[in-house]
KEKE-3310 file (N, C-alpha, C; in steps of 0.2 Angstrom, whole numbers, plus 5000, padded with zeros to 4 digits):
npx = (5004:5002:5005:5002:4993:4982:4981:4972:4963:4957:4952:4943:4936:4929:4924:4917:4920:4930:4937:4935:4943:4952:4958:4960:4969:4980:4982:4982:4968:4969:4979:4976:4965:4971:4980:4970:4966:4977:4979:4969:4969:4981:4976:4963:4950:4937:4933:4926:4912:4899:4885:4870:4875:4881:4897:4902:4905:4912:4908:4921:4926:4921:4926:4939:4939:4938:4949:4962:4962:4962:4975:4983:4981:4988:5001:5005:5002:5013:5024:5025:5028:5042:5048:5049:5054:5065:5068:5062:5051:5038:5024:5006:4992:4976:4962:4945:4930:4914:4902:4896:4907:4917:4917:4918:4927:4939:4944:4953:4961:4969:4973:4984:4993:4994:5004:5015:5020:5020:5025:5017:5005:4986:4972:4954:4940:4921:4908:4895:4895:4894:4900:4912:4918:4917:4926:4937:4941:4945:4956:4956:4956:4967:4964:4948:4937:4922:4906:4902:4893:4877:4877:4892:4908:4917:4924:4937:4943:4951:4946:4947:4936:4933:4926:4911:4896:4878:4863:4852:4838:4833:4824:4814:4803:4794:4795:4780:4777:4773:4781:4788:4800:4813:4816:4815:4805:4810:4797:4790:4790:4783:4771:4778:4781:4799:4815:4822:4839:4849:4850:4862:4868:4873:4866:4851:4850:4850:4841:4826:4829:4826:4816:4808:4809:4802:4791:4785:4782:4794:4788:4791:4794:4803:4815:4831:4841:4859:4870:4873:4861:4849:4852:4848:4835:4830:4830:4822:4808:4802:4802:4809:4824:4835:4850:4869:4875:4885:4883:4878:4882:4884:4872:4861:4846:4842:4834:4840:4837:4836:4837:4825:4836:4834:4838:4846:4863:4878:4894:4909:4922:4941:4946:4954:4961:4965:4974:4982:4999:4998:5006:5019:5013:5003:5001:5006:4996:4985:4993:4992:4976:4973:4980:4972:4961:4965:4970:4958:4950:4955:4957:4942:4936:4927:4912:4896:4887:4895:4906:4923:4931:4944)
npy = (4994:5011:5030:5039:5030:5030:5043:5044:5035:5042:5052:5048:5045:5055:5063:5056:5048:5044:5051:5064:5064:5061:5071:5079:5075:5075:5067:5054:5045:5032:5029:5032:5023:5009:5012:5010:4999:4991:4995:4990:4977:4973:4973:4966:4967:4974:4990:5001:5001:5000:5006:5008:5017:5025:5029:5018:5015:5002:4990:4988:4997:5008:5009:5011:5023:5033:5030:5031:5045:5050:5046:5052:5064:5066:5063:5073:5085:5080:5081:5096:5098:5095:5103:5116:5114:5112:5124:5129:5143:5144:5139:5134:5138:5134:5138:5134:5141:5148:5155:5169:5170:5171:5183:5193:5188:5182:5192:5201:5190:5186:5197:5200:5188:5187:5199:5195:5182:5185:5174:5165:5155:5159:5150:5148:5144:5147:5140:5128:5124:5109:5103:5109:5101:5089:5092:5094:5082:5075:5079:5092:5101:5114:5120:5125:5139:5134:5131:5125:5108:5102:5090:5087:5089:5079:5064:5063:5076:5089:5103:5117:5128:5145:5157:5164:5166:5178:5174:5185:5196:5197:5209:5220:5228:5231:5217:5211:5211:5204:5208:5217:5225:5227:5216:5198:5186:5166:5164:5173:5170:5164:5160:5171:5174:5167:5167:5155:5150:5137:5119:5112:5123:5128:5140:5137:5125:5128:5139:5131:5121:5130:5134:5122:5119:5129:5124:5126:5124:5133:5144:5145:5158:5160:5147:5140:5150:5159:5167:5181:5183:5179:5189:5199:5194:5198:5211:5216:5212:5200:5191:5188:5181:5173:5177:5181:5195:5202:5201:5209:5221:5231:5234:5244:5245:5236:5231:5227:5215:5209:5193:5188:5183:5163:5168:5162:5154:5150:5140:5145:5139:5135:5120:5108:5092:5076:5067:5069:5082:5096:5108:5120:5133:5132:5132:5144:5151:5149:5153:5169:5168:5167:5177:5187:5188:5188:5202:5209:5207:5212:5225:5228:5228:5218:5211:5216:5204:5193:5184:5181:5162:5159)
npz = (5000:4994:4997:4987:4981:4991:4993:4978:4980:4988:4983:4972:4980:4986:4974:4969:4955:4942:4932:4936:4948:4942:4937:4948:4955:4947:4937:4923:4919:4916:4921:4936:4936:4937:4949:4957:4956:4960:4972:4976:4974:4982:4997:4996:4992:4985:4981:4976:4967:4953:4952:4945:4934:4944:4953:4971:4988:4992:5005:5010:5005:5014:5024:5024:5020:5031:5038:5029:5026:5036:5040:5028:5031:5045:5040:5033:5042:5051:5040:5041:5051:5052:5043:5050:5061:5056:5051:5038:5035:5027:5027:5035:5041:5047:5051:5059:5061:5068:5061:5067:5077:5066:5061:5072:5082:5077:5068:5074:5081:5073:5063:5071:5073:5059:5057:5065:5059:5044:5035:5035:5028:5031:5031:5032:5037:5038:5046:5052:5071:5071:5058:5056:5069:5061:5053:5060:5064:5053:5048:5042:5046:5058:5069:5077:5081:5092:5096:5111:5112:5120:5125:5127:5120:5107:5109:5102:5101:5109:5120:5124:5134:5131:5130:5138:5131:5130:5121:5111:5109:5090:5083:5074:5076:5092:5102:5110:5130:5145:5155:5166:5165:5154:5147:5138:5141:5136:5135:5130:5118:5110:5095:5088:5074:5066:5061:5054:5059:5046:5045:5055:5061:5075:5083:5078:5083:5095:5099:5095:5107:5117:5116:5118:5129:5135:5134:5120:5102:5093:5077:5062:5052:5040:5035:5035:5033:5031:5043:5038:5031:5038:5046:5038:5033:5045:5048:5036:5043:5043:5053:5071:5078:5087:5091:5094:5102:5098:5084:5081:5079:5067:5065:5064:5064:5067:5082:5100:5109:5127:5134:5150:5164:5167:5153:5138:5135:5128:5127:5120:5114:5111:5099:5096:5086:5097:5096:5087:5087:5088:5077:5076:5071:5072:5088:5089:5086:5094:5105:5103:5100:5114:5123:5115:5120:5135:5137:5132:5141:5153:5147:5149:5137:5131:5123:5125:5136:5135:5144:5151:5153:5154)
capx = (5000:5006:5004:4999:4986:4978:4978:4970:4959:4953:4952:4939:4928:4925:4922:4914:4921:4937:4939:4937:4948:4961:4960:4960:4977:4984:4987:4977:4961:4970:4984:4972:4960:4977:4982:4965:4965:4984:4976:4960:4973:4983:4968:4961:4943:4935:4933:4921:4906:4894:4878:4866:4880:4886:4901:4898:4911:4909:4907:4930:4928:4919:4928:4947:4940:4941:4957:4967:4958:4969:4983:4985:4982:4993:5007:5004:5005:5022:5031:5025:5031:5048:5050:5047:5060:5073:5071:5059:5047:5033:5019:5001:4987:4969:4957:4936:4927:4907:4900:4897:4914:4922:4916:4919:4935:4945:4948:4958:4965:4971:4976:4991:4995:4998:5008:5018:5021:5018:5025:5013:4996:4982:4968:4948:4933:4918:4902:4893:4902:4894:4904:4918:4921:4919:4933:4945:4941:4945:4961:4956:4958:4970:4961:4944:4932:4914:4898:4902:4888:4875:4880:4899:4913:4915:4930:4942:4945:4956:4942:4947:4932:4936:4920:4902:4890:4872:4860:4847:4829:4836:4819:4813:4798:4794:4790:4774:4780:4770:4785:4788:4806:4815:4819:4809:4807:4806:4786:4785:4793:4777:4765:4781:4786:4803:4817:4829:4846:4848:4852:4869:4870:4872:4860:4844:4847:4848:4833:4823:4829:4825:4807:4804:4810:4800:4785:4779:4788:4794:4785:4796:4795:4810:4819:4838:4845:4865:4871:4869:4853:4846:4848:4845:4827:4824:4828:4816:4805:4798:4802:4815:4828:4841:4856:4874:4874:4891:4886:4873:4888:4884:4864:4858:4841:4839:4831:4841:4833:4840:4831:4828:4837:4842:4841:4851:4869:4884:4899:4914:4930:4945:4947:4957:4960:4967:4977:4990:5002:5001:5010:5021:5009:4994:5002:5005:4989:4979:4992:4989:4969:4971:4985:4973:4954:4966:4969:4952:4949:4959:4957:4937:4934:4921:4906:4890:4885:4901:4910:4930:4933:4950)
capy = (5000:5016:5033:5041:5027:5032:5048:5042:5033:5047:5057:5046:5042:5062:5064:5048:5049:5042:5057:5068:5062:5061:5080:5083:5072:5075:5062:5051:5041:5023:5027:5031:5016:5005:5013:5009:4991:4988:4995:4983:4969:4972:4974:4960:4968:4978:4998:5004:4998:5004:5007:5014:5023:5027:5025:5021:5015:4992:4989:4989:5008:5012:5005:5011:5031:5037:5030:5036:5054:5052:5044:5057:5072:5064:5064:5080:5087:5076:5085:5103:5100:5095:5109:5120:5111:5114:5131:5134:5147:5141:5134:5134:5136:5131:5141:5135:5146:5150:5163:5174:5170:5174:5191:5196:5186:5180:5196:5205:5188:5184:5201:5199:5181:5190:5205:5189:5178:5187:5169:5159:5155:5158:5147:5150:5140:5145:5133:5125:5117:5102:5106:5111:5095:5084:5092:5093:5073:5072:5082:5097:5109:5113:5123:5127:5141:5129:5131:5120:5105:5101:5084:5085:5088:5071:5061:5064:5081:5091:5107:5123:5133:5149:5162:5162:5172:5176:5176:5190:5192:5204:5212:5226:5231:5227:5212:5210:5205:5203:5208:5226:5226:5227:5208:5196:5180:5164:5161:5179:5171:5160:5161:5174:5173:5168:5170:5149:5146:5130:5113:5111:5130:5128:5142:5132:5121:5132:5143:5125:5119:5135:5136:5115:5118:5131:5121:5125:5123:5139:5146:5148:5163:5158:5142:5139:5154:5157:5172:5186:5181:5177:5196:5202:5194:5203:5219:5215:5212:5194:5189:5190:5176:5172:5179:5184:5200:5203:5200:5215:5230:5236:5232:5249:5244:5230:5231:5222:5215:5206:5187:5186:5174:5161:5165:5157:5157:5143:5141:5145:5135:5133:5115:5104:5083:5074:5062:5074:5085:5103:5111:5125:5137:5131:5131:5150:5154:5147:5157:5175:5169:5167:5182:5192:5186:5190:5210:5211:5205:5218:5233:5228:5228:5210:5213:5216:5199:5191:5184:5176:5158:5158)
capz = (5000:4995:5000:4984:4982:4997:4988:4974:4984:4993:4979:4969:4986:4987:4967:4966:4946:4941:4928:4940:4951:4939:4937:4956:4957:4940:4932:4917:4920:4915:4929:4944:4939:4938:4956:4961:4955:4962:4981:4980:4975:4992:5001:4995:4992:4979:4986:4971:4963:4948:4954:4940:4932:4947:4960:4976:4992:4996:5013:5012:5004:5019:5031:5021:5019:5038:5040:5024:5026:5045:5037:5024:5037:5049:5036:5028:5048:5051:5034:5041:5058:5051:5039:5053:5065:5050:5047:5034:5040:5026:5030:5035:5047:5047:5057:5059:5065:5067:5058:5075:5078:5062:5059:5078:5088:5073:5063:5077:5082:5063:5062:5077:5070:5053:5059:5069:5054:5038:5031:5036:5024:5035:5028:5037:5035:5043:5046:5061:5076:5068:5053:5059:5072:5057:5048:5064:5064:5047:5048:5035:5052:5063:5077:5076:5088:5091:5103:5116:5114:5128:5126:5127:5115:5105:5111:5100:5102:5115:5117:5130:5135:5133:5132:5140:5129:5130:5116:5114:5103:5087:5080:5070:5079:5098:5104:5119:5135:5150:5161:5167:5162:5147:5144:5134:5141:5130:5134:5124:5109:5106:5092:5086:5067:5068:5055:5056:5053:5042:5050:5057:5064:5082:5085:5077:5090:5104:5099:5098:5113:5123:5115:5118:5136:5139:5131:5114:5097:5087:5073:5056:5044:5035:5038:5030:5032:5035:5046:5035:5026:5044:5046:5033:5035:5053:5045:5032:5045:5041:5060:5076:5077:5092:5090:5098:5103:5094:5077:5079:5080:5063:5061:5067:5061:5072:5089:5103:5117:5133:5137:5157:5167:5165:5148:5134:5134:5127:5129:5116:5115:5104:5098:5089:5088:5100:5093:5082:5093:5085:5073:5078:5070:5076:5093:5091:5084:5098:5111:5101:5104:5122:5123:5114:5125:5140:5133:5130:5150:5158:5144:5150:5132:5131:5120:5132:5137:5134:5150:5151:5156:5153)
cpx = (5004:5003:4998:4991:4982:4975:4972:4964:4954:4949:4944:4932:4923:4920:4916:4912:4929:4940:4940:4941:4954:4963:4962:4968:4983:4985:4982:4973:4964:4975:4982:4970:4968:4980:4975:4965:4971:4983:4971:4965:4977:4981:4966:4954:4944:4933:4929:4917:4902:4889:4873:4871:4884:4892:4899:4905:4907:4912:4916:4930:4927:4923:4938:4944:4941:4948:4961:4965:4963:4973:4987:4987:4988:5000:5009:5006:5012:5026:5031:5028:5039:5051:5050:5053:5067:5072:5066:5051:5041:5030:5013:4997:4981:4963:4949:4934:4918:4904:4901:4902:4919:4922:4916:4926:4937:4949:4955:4964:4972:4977:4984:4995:4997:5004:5014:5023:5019:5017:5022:5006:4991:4974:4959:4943:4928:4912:4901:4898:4902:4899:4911:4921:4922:4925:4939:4946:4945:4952:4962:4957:4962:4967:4953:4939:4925:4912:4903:4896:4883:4878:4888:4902:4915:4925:4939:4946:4948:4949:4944:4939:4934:4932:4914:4899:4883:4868:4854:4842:4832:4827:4819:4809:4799:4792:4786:4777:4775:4776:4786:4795:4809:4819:4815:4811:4804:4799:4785:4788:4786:4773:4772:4784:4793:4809:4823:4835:4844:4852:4859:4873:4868:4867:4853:4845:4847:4842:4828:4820:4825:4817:4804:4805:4803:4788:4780:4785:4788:4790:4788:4793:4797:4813:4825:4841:4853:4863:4868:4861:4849:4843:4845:4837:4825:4825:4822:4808:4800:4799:4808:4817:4832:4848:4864:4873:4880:4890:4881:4875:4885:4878:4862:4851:4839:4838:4834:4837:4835:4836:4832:4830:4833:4844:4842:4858:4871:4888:4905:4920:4933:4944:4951:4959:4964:4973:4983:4992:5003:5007:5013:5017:5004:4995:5002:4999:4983:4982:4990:4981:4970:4974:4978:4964:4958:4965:4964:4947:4952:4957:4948:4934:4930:4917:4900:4890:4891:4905:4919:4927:4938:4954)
cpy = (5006:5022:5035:5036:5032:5037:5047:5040:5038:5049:5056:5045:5048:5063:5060:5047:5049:5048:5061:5070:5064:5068:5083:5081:5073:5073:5059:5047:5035:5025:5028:5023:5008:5005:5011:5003:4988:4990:4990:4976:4967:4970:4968:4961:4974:4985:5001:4999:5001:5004:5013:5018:5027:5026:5026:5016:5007:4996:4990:4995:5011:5013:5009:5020:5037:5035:5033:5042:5055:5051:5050:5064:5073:5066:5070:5086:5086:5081:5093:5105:5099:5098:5114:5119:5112:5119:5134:5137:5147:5137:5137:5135:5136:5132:5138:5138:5148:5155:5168:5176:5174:5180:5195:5194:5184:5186:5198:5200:5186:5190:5200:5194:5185:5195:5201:5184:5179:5180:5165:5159:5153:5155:5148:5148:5143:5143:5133:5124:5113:5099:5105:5105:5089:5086:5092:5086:5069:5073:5088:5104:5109:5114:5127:5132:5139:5132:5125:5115:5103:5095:5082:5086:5080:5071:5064:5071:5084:5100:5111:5126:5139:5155:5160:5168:5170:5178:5180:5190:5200:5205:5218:5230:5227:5222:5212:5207:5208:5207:5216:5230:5225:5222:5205:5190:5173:5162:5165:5177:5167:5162:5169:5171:5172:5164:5163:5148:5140:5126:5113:5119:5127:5133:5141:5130:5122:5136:5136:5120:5123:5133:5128:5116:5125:5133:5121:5125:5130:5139:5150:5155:5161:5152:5140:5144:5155:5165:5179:5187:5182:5185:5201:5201:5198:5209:5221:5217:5205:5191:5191:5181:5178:5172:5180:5191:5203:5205:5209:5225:5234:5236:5238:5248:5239:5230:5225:5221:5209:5199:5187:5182:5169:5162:5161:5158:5149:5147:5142:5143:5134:5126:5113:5095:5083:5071:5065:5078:5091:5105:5119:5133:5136:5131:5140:5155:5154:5152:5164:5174:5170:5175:5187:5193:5189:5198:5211:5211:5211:5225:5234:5231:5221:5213:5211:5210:5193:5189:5179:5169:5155:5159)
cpz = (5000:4995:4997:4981:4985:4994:4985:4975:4985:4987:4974:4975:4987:4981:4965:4958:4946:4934:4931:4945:4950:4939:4942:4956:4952:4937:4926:4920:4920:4920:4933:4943:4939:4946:4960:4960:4960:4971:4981:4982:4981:4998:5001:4994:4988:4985:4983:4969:4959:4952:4949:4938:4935:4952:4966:4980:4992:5003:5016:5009:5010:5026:5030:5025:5026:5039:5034:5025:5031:5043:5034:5027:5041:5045:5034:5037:5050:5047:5037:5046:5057:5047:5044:5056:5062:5047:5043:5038:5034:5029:5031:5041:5046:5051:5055:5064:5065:5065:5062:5075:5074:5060:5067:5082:5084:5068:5066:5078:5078:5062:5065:5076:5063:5056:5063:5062:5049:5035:5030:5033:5030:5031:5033:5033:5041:5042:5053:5064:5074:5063:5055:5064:5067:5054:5052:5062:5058:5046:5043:5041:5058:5069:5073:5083:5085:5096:5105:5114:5119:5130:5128:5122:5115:5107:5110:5097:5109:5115:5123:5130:5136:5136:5133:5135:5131:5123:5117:5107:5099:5085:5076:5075:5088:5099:5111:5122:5141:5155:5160:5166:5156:5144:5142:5138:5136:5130:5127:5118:5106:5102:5086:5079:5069:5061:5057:5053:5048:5046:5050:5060:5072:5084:5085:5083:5096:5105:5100:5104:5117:5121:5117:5126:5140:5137:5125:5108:5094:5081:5067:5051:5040:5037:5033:5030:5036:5039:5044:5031:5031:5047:5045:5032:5041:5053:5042:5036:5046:5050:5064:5075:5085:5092:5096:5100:5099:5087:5075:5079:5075:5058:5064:5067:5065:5079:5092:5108:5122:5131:5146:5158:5167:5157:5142:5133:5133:5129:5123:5118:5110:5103:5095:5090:5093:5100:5089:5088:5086:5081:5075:5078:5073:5085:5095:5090:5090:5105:5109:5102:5111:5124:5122:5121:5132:5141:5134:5137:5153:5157:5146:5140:5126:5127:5127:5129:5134:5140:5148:5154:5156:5161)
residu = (UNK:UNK:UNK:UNK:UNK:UNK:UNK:UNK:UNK:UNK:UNK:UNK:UNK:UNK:UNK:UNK:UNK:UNK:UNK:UNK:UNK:UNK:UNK:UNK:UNK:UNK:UNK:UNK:UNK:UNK:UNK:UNK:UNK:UNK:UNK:UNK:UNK:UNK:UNK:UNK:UNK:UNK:UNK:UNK:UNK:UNK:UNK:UNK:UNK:UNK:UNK:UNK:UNK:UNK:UNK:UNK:UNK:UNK:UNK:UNK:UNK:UNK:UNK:UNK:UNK:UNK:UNK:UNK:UNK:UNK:UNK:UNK:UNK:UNK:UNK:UNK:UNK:UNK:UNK:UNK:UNK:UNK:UNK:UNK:UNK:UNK:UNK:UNK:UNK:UNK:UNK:UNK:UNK:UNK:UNK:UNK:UNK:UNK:UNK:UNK:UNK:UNK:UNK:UNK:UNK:UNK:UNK:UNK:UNK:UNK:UNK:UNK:UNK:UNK:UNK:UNK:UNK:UNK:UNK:UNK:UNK:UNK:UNK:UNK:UNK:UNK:UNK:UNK:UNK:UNK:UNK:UNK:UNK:UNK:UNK:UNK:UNK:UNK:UNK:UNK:UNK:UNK:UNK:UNK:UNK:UNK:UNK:UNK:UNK:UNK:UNK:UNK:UNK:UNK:UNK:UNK:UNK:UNK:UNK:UNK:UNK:UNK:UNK:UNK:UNK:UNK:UNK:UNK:UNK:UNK:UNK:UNK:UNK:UNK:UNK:UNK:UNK:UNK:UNK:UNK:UNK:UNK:UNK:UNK:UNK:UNK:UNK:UNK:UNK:UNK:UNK:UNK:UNK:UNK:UNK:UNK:UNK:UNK:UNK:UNK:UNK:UNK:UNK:UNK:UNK:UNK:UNK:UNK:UNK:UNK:UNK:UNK:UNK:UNK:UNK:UNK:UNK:UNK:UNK:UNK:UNK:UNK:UNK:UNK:UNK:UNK:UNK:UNK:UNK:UNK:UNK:UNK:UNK:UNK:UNK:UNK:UNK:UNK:UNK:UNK:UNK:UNK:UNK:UNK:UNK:UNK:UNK:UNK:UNK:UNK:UNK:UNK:UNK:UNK:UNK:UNK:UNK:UNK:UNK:UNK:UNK:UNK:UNK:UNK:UNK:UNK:UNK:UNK:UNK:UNK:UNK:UNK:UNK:UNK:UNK:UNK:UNK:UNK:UNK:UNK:UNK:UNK:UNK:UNK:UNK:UNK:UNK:UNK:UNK:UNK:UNK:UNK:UNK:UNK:UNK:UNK:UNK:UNK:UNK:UNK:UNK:UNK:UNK:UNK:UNK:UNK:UNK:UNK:UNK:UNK)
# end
């Protein structure tokens, strides 16, 4: 078994198209399916199969593509960490981050980590936590900032908690509230038009939970929307949504409003696998996060509703 198989491999299990493939790895269509014949023969099990015209992974594809995917990550970490060790000051780093997140705590930190290592490619993905955990797992990230889950961070992650936020009701117009003070509680979101991320947004499933806990189901306006779309609908007006408080700096047009205790609030935490030992970059990336969260602790410059756990 050899590496660039693996490659090879991978390459065709994402594609699911041996031409396609070949353009992703370079090479001609008769030398992949040749590298892909001479890994089954090793193997000893077929990896591909037709199905109506199309490829699909045997029961030994399924079982091969979470481990080459680590295999390859693993190696491709190993070569970076030993280029570093010897001097050369190329290389890379891999931030995920959550919407909220990337357009509030990663620019300034990115910033600092630039002005640090001009020569380092900072690469930035952002998506759910849900998203985002499958790709540390997978090895396509170095470090990523996630919600914390209710259930726990999944095993195979090393995960700091760093900040507590609370989420707040953005609006256009006022929302009715029974209460004599100028917080909404979740009762008064019921029977309220209500503007939904799209599945795999940690916030769907906080807004949900709050409303299943506090005994009825939400009521969609819109359902599938990413971060800016999300606001851009309760500008609109079509409904209120459950937000950060952060992301709303430069919505003038949108009405905050607190929720009473206990509210809703997560947790924010860097993350990254377990099982790999950082990369000198990624190691300085995560102290310039913490270095700069600490700053922002002291200079008493937290966004409202934003607490340290560092």
């Amino acid at each position: 078994m050899q590496l660039h198989q693996l490659r090879y491999f991978v390459a065709v299990a994402e594609v699911r198209h041996f031409t396609q493939a070949a353009d992703v790895v370079g090479i001609t269509q008769p030398s992949l399916s040749k590298q892909i014949h001479a890994l089954e023969a090793d193997l000893g099990a077929p990896l591909f199969e037709r199905v109506r015209g199309n490829i699909a992974l045997t029961a030994a594809g399924e079982v091969l593509l979470p481990l080459a995917t680590r295999i390859l990550a693993d190696v491709e970490t190993a070569t970076r960490e030993v280029q570093e060790l010897v001097g050369l000051r190329r290389g890379r780093v891999r931030l995920g981050a959550t919407p909220s997140l990337a357009t509030s705590l990663a620019p300034p930190v990115l910033r600092r980590f630039r002005d640090a290592h001009p020569t380092i490619d900072l690469r930035v993905e952002e998506g759910g936590s849900q998203d985002l955990v499958r790709d540390l797992l997978r090895g396509d990230l170095d470090l990523a900032l996630i919600i914390m889950p209710a259930q726990g961070a999944d095993p195979g992650l090393r995960v700091d908690p760093i900040l507590r936020e609370s989420l707040v009701v953005a609006s256009v117009d006022e929302v009715p509230t029974a209460s004599t003070t100028r917080e909404l509680r979740i009762t008064d979101l019921r029977d309220q038009p209500m503007v939904m991320f799209r599945e795999g947004y940690d916030l769907r499933d906080a807004t949900i939970q709050a409303c299943r806990e506090a005994g009825f189901e939400p009521t969609f306006a819109v359902d599938g929307g990413e971060m800016d779309a999300v606001l851009s609908f309760v500008e609109a007006g079509l409904g209120i949504a459950l937000v950060p408080g952060i992301v709303l700096a430069r919505r003038p047009g949108v009405r905050i409003t607190p929720l009473a205790p206990p509210g809703v609030r997560r947790t924010i935490a860097v993350a990254r696998r377990r099982d790999v030992v950082p990369t000198h970059a990624g190691r300085e990336l995560r102290r310039i996060l913490l270095d700069y969260i600490q700053s922002a602790i002291d200079l008493r410059e937290l966004p409202p509703g934003v607490e340290p756990l560092t």
